[in-house]
C-alpha positions in Angstrom: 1.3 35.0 -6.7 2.9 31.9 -4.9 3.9 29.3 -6.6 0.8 26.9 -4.4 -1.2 29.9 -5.2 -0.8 29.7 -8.7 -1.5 26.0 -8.2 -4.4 26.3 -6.5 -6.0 29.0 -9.3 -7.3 26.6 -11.3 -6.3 25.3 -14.8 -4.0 27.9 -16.7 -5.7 28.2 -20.1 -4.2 31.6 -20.7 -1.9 31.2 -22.0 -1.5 27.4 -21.6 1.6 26.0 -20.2 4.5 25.1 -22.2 4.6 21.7 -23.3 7.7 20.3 -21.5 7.0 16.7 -22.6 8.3 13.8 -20.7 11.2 14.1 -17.6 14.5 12.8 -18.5 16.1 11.1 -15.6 12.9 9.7 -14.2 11.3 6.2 -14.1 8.3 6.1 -15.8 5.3 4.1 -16.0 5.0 1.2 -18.9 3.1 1.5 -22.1 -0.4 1.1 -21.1 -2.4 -1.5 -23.1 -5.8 -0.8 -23.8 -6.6 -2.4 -27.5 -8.8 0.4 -28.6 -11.1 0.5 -31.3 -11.3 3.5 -33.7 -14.7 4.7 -32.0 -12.6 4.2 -28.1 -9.9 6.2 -29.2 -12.4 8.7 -30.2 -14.2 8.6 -26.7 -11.1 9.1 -24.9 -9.9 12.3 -26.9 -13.6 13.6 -26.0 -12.9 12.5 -22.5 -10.3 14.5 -22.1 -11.0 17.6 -23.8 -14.0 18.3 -22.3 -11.9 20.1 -19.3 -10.6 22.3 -21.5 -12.5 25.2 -23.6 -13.1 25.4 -27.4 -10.4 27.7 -28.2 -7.7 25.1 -26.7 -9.4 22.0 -28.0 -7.7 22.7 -31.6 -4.1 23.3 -29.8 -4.6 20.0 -27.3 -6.5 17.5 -29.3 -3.4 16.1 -31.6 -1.2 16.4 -28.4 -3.3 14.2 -26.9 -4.0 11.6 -29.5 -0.2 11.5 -29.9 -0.1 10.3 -26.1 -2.8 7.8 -26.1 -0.6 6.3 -29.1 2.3 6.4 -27.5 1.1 5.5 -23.7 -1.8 4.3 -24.0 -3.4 6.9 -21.7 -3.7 10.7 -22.1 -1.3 11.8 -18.8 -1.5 15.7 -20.4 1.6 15.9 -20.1 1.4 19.7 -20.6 0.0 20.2 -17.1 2.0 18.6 -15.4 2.9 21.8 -12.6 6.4 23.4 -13.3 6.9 23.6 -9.0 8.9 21.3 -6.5 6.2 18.8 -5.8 6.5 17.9 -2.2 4.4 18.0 0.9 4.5 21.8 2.1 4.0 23.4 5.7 0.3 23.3 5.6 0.2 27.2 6.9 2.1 27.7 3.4 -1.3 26.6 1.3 -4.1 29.1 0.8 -7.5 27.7 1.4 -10.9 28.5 3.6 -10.4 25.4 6.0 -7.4 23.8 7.8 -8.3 20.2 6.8 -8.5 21.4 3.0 -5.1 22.4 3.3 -4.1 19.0 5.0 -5.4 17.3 2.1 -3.4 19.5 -0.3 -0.2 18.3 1.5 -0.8 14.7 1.4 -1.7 14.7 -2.2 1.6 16.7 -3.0 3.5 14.1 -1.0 1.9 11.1 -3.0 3.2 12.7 -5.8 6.9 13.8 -4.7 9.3 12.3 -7.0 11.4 11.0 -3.8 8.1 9.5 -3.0 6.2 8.4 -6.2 7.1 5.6 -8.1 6.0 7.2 -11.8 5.8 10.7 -10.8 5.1 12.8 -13.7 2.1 9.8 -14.6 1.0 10.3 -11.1 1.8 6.3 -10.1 2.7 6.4 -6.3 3.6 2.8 -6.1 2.8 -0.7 -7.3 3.3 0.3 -11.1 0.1 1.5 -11.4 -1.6 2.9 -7.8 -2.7 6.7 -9.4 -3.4 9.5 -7.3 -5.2 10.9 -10.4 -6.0 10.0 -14.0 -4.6 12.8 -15.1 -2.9 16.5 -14.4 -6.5 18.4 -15.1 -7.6 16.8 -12.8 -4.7 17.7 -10.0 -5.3 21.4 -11.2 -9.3 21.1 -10.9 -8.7 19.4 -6.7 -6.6 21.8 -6.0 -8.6 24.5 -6.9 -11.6 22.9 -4.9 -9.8 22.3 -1.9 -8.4 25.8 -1.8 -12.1 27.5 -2.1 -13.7 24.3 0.0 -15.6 25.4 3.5 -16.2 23.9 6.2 -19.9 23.3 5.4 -18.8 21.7 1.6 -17.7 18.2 0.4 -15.5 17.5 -2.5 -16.8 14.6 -4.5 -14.3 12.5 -6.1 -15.2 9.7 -8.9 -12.0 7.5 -10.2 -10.0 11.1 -9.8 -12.4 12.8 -11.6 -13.4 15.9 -8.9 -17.2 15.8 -9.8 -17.3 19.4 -7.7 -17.9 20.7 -4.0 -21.5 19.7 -2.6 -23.3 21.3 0.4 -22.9 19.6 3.7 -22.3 20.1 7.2 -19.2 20.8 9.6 -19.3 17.1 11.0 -19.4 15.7 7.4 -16.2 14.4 5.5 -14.7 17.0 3.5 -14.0 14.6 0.9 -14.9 11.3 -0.5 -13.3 9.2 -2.6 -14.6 6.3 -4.7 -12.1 4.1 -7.2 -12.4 1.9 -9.5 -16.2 1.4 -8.5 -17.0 -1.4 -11.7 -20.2 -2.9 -12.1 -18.6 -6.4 -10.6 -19.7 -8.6 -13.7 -17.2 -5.7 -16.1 -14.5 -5.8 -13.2 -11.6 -7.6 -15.3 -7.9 -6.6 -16.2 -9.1 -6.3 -20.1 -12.0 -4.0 -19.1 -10.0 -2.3 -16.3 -7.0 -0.9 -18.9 -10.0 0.5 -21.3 -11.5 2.5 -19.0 -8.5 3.3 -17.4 -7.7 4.6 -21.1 -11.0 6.1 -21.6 -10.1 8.4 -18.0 -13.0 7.1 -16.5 -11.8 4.9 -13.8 -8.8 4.2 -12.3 -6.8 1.9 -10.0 -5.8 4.0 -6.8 -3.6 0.8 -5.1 -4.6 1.4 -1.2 -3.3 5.0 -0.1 -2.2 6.3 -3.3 -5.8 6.9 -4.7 -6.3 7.6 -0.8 -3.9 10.6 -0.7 -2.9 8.2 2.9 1.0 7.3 1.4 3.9 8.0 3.4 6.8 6.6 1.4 8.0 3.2 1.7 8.4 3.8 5.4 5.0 2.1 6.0 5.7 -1.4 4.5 9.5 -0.9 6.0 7.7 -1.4 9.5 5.2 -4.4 8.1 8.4 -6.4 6.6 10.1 -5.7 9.8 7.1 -6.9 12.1 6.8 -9.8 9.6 10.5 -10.9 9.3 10.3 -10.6 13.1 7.3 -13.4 13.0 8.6 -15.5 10.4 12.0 -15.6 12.4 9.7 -17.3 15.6 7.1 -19.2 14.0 9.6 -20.7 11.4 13.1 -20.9 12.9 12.3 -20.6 16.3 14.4 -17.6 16.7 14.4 -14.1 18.1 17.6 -13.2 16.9 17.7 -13.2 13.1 21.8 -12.8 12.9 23.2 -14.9 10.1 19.7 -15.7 8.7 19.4 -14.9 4.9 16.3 -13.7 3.8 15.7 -13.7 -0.7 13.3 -11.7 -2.2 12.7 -9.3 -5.3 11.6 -5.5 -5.9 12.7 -2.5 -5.0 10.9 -0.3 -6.7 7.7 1.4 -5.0 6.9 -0.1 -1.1 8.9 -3.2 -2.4 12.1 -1.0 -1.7 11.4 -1.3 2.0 12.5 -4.8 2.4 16.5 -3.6 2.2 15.9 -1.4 5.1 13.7 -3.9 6.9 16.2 -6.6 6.5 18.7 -4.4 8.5 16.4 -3.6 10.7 15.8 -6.6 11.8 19.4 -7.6 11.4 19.2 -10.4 9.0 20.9 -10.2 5.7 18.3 -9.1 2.7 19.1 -10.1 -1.1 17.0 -8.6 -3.1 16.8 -8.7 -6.7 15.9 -6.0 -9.1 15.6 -5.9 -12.7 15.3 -2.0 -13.0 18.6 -0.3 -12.6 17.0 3.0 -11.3 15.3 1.7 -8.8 18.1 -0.1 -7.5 20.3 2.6 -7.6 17.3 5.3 -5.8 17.5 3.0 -2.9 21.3 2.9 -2.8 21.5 6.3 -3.4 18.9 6.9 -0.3 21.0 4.5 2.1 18.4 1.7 2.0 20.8 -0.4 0.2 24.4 -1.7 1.4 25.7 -2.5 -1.8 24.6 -3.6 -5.1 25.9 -5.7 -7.8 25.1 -7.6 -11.3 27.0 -10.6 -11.0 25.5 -13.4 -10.1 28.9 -14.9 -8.3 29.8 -12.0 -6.5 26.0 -12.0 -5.1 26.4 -15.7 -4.1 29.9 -15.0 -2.8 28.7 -12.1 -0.2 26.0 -14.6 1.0 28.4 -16.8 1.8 30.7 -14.1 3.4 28.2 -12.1 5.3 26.8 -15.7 7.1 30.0 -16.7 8.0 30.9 -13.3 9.9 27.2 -12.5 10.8 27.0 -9.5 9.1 24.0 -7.3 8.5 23.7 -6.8 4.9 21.0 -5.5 2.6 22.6 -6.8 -1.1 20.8 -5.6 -4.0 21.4 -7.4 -6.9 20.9 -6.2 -10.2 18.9 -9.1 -12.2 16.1 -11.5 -12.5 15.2 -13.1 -9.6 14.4 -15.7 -10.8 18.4 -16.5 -11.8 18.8 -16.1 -8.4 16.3 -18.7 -7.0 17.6 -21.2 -10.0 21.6 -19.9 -8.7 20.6 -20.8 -4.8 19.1 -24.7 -6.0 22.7 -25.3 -8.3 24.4 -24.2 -5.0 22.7 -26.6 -3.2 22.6 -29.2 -5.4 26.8 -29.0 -6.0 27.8 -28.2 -3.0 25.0 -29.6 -0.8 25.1 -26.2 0.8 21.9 -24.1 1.9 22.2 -20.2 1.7 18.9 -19.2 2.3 16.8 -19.0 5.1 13.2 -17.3 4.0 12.4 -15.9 1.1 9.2 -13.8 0.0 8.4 -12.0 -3.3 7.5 -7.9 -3.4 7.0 -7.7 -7.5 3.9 -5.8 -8.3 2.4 -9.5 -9.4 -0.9 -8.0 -9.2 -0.1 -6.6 -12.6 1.7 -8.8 -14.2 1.3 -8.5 -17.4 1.8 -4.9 -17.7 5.0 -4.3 -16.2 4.4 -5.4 -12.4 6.5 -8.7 -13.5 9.5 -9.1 -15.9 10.1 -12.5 -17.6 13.3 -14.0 -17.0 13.6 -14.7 -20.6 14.5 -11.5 -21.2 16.4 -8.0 -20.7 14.3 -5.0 -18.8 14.9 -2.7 -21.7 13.9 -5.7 -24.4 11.1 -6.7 -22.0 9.8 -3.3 -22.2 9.9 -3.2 -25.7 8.0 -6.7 -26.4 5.2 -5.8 -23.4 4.0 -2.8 -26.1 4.7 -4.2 -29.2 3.3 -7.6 -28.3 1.4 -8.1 -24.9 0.2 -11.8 -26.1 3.9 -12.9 -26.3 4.7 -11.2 -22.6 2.1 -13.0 -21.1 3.4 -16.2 -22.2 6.9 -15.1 -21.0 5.4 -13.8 -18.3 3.6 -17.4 -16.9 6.8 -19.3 -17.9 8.8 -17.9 -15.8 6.6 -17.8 -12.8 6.3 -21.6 -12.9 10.4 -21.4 -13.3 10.2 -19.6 -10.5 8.4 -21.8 -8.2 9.9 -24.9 -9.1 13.2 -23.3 -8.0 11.4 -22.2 -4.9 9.9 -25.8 -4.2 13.4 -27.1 -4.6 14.6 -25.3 -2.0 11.4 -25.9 0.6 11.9 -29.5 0.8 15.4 -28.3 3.2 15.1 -26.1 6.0 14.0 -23.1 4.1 10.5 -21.0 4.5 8.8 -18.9 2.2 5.2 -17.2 2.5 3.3 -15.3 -0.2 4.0 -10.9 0.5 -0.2 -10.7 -0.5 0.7 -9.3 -4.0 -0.6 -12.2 -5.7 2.6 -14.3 -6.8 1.2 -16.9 -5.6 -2.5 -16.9 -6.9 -1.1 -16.1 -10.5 1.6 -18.6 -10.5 -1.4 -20.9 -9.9 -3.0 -19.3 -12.9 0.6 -20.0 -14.9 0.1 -23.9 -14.2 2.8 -23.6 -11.6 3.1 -26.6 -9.0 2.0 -24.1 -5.6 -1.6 -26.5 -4.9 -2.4 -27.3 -1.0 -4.4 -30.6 -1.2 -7.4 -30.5 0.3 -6.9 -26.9 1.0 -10.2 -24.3 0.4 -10.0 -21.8 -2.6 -7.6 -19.0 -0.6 -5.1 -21.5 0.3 -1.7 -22.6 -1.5 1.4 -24.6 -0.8 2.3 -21.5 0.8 0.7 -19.5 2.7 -0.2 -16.0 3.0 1.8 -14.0 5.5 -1.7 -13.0 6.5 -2.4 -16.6 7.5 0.5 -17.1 9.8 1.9 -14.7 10.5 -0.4 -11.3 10.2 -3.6 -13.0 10.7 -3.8 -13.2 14.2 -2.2 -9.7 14.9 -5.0 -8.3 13.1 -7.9 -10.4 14.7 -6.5 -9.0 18.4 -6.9 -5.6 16.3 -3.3 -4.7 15.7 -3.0 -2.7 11.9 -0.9 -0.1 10.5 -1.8 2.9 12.1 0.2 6.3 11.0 0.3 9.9 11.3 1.8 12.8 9.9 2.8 16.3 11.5 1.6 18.9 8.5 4.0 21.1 9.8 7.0 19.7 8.1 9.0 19.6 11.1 10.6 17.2 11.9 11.0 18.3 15.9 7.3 17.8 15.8 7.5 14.1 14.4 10.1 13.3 17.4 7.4 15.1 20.0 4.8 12.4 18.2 7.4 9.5 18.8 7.9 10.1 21.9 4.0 10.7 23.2 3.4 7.0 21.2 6.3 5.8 22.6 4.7 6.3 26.4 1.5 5.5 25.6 2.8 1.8 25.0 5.3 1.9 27.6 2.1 2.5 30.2 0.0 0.3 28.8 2.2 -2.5 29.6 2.9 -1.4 32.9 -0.9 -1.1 33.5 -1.2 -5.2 32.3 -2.2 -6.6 29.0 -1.5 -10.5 28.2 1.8 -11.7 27.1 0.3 -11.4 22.9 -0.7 -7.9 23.3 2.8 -7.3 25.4 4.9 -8.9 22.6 3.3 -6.7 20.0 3.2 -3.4 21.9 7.5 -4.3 22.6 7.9 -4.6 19.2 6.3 -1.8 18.3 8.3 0.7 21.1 11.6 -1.1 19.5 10.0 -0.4 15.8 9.8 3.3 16.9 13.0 3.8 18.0 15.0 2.2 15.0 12.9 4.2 12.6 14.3 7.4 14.4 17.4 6.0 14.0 17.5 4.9 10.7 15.9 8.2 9.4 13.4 6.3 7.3 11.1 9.5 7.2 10.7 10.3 2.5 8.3 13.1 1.7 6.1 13.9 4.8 6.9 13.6 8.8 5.1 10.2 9.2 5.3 7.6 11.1 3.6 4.0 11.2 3.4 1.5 14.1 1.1 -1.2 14.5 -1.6 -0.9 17.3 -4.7 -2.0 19.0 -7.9 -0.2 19.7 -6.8 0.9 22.3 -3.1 2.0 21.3 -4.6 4.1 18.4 -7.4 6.5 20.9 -4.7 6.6 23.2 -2.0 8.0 20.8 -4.5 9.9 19.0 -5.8 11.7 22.4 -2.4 12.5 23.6 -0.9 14.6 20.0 -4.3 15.9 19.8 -3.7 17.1 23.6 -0.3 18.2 22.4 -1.4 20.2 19.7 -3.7 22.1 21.6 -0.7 22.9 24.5 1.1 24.1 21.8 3.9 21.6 21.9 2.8 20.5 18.3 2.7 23.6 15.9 0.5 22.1 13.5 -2.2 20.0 12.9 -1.7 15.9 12.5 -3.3 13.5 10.2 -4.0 10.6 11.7 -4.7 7.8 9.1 -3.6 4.0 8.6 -2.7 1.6 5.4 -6.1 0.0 4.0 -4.0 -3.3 4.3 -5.5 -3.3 8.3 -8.0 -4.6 10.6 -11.1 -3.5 9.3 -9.8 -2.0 5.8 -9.9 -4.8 3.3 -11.9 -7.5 2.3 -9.0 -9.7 0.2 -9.8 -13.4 0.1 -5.9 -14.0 -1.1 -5.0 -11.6 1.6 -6.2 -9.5 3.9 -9.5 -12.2 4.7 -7.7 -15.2 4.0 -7.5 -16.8 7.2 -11.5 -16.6 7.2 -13.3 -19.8 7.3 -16.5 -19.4 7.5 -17.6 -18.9 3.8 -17.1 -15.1 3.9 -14.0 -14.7 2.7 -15.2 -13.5 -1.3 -17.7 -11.1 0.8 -16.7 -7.6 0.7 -19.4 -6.2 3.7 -16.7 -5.0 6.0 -14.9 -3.0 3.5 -17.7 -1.4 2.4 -19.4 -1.2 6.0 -16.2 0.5 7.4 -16.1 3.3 4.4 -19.6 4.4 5.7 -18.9 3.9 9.6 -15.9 5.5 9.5 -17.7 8.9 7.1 -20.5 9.4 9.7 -18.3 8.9 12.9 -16.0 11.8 12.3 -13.4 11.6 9.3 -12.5 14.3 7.5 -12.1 12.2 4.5 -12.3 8.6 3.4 -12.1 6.3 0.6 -13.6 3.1 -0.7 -11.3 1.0 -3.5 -11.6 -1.6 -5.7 -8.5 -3.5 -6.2 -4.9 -2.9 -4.2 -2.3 -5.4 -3.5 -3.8 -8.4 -4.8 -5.2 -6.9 -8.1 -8.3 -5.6 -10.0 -11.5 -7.4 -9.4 -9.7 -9.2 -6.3 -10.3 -6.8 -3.4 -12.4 -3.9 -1.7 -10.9 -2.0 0.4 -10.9 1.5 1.8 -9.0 4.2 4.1 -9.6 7.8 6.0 -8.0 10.7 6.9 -8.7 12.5 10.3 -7.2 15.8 11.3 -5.8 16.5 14.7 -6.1 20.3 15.5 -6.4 20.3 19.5 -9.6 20.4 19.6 -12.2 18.6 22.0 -14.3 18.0 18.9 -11.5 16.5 17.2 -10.6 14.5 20.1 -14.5 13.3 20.2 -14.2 12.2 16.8 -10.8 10.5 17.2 -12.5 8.3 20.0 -15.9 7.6 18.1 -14.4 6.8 14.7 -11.1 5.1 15.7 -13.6 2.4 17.9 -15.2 1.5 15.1 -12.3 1.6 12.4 -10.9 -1.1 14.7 -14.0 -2.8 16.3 -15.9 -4.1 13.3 -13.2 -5.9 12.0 -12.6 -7.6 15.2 -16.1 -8.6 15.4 -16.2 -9.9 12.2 -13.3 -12.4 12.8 -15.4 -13.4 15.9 -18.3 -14.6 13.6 -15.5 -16.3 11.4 -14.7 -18.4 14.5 -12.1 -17.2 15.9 -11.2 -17.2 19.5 -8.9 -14.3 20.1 -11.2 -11.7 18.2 -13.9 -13.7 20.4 -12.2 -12.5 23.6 -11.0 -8.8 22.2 -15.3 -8.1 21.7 -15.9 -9.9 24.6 -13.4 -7.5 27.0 -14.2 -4.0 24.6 -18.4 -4.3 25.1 -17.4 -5.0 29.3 -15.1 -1.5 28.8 -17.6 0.2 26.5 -21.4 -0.3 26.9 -22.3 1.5 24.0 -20.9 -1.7 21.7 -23.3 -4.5 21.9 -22.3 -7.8 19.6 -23.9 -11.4 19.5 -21.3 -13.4 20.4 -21.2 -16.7 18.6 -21.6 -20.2 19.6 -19.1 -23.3 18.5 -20.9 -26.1 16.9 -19.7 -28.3 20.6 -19.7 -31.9 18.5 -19.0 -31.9 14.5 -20.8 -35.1 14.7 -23.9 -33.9 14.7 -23.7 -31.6 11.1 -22.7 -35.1 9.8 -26.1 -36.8 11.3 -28.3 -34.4 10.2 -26.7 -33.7 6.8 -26.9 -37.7 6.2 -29.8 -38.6 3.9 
């Protein structure tokens, strides 16, 4: 057999694979901290040897208690496939159904080591965003998918494949629920014991959605957003000489280099992990690197003076860096940076999404599993160091805005100096790059819409690019208002950079950002393609969570709603269900992703493109809605461009009726009648 059809067999029990331990040369994922009791660690051995028979309990059972000592989790190690992970030509996988097989690939390409952050812990980004709990369980899926038909459904709970239901052809072929807590027993302590106990798990946005396409997606985000930022906050197109300061490279974090040169700015970005550093450089993301401090400060200096573009990584604590930029200032009266952000996975920060200043990576690493209490301390110290450098530097011609990874809601929770006063509970010093610069992109229903060409080929990516590419180009010649314009021109000159700068790792992807009406009209025209032959293969269509309709994220996604709704999670939850019964071939509802555990729902789909008129049928039903509700949503919340998008979609499509809301015309009168 194959090497996918050995994969797709089932669990090898016999004999059982050899136990190759832990990769060398690989990052991988911190010690996990779940503070078992003796009667938890018991539950979680159970837990996971009740996939395995009785004759291999005996062999697996002190392998795995020697994990959960060591990691805190039971990864089984064992199990972990001895094949090149990576997205294959979907012709290549054996299975009963087309869409199965398109599954298959994505999966494999959330866990490609070029791809995935912690690979061989199956962590595609944000330190801990699992595809899986464990490597059972990516035997056990694989299996399913491979026997799956087109009239059965693969259940999935937390990564736990529950087992192939009867359904019907227009039913999702899978659904995926993570992290689904009871909300009062949604915290970070209970979240790392069931975590450890393998019964839930945090699947980030489109890693527990099998929907990742590398760091290409947040590349085009920081690119659209540095784009903003340069407008609303410089008043500037051209972002030439600006100098933009942030921190991460590491999983979608490592986009910012290559968005900075995009954009042709010049990116510093600090990095306390060598190996992620040197992954990007290695990839071409990143210019140069460096670990000194004055050299860093010294190619600032340099690269403004000449204009360069330059994407500096530098190897060290950012927050050195921010306190570095305030001496500079403060001796030599000089500024030498522009904006500044912050990409750490701070919605984990105190199990390895965030490194303390106070210390070494390696030393860090060390005290975070020998003495988590200590960290945490470390941890909230140097935020509020942090942010004091940061508030320095804000009082001069310098702008920074929250990247929605919660830096700024748990440098609150550190006792760091980021309060708005008289601001409402989502609002900081700071905002959200949802609330000025995102927020209003998503209520005219612009979102990270993607696709990828299961053929492998990358001629068939450039076919894709090019079919997107005119679809924009005539939908501003047909006339759309100077917002819609501005977005559709950066989205054409987003397209052809990312062909340029080969920003394709794993899968044939690619991301823009589009309306309603962008996303049918792409999605009609490869679906058209595909059936004329000029695409070999079929296309997943699919988008980030972080979108229109997608999340519910009071700190984020929903912070720039007013109306009270902001801590309501309807739309989320709504869209998972619209989006199932309108033609998906999978979806996924999450909690937690970006922001953190118990912060946000969110959810994403998958819809496979194979020519046909039924596919095309779906594309058009499900891709209204994914967009639509959304929309209407922010029209309830008061706001006056999604008022006007619902207003123009139900005169274009009568099917989509929507009470549009009235303004209270005098705030006067809720004073009179509220006065006693």
């Amino acid at each position: 057999m194959s090497g996918l059809q050995v994969l797709c067999s089932g669990l090898p029990l016999r004999p059982l694979p050899e136990n190759r331990g832990r990769w060398a040369g690989v990052p991988h994922a911190p010690v996990r901290t779940p503070s078992f009791s003796p009667a938890e660690e018991q539950l979680a051995l159970k837990n996971a040897l009740r996939y395995f028979p009785p004759d291999a309990q005996e062999r697996l059972a002190p392998e795995f208690a020697e994990e959960l000592r060591l990691y805190g989790h039971i990864y089984m190690y064992r199990f972990c496939p001895n094949i090149e992970m990576k997205a294959y030509p979907i012709d290549q996988y054996p299975c009963r159904t087309k869409a199965a097989a398109a599954i298959m690939h994505m999966i494999m390409n959330n866990l490609d080591p070029a791809v995935a952050q912690f690979p061989q812990e199956l962590v595609t980004y944000g330190g801990n965003g699992q595809v899986l709990n464990n490597w059972a369980q990516f035997w056990l899926v694989m299996s399913y998918l491979s026997q799956m038909t087109e009239e059965q459904t693969l259940v999935m709970y937390s990564g736990h494949p529950l087992g192939l239901f009867p359904s019907s052809p227009d039913a999702p072929r899978l659904v995926i629920t993570n992290g689904m807590v009871i909300p009062n027993y949604s915290s970070r302590p209970m979240y790392e014991k069931l975590f450890g106990l393998g019964v839930t798990m945090y699947g980030q946005m489109t890693a527990g959605s099998y929907c990742y396409i590398g760091p290409q997606g947040i590349v085009h985000g920081t690119v659209l957003t540095l784009l903003n930022a340069g407008r609303r906050y410089l008043g500037v197109e051209d972002l030439t000489g600006k100098v933009f300061v942030t921190s991460g490279l590491g999983g979608m974090s490592g986009a910012q280099a290559k968005a900075a040169v995009i954009v042709g700015c010049i990116g510093v970005i600090a990095e306390v992990d060598k190996a992620a550093l040197m992954k990007r450089h290695k990839q071409g993301w990143l210019m140069e690197v460096t670990d000194s401090l004055d050299h860093c400060i010294q190619r600032i200096r340099e690269a403004r003076k000449k204009k360069e573009v330059l994407s500096l990584g530098y190897h060290g604590n950012v927050v050195t860096l921010w306190e570095r930029l305030v001496h500079e200032l403060q001796t030599t009266g000089e500024l030498l940076v522009d904006l500044g952000s912050d990409q750490t996975s701070c919605h984990n920060p105190f199990n390895g999404g965030y490194y303390p200043v106070q210390l070494g990576f390696l030393e860090a690493q060390s005290l975070l599993a020998s003495n988590p209490v200590t960290f945490k301390d470390l941890v909230q110290e140097s935020l509020r160091r942090q942010v004091s450098a940061i508030n320095r530097l804000a009082q001069e011609n310098f702008f920074f805005w929250d990247y929605g990874n919660a830096f700024l809601l748990e440098a609150q929770r550190a006792g760091a100096d980021v309060e708005k006063k008289g601001a409402n509970k989502t609002e900081f010093r700071y905002p959200s790059y949802v609330q000025h610069i995102m927020g209003d992109i998503f209520s005219q229903g612009f979102g990270p819409f993607r696709w990828v060409c299961t053929s492998g080929d990358p001629q068939d990516l450039a076919v894709t690019d090019q079919l997107a590419t005119s679809v924009l180009e005539e939908a501003i010649t047909s006339g759309v208002n100077s917002s819609v314009k501005l977005q559709y021109m950066d989205n054409i000159r987003w397209i052809r950079e990312a062909a340029k700068h080969q920003l394709v790792v794993g899968s044939q992807a690619r991301i823009l950002y589009s309306d309603q009406k962008g996303r049918v009209a792409i999605a009609v025209a490869i679906n058209h393609a595909i059936a004329q032959g000029k695409i070999k293969a079929p296309v997943v269509l699919s988008r980030d969570h972080h979108d229109v309709s997608g999340t519910d994220s009071p700190f984020r996604e929903t912070s720039n709603i007013y109306d009270g709704s902001a801590f309501c999670a309807d739309m989320a939850v709504q869209n998972f269900v619209g989006d199932a019964f309108r033609g998906a071939t999978w979806v996924a509802l999450h909690n937690g992703g970006g922001v953190g555990w118990g912060e946000v729902i969110n959810g994403g789909f998958g819809l496979v493109l194979n020519g046909t008129k039924e596919a095309e049928q779906k594309a058009k039903a499900m891709l209204g809605w994914d967009v639509s509700n959304g929309v209407a949503r922010r029209c309830w919340s008061g706001n006056r461009k999604a008022y006007e998008i619902i207003r123009q979609t139900m005169q274009e499509n009568k099917g989509l009726v929507v009470t549009l809301p009235h303004e209270v015309a005098d705030e006067r009168l809720l004073q009179k009648a509220l006065r006693p």
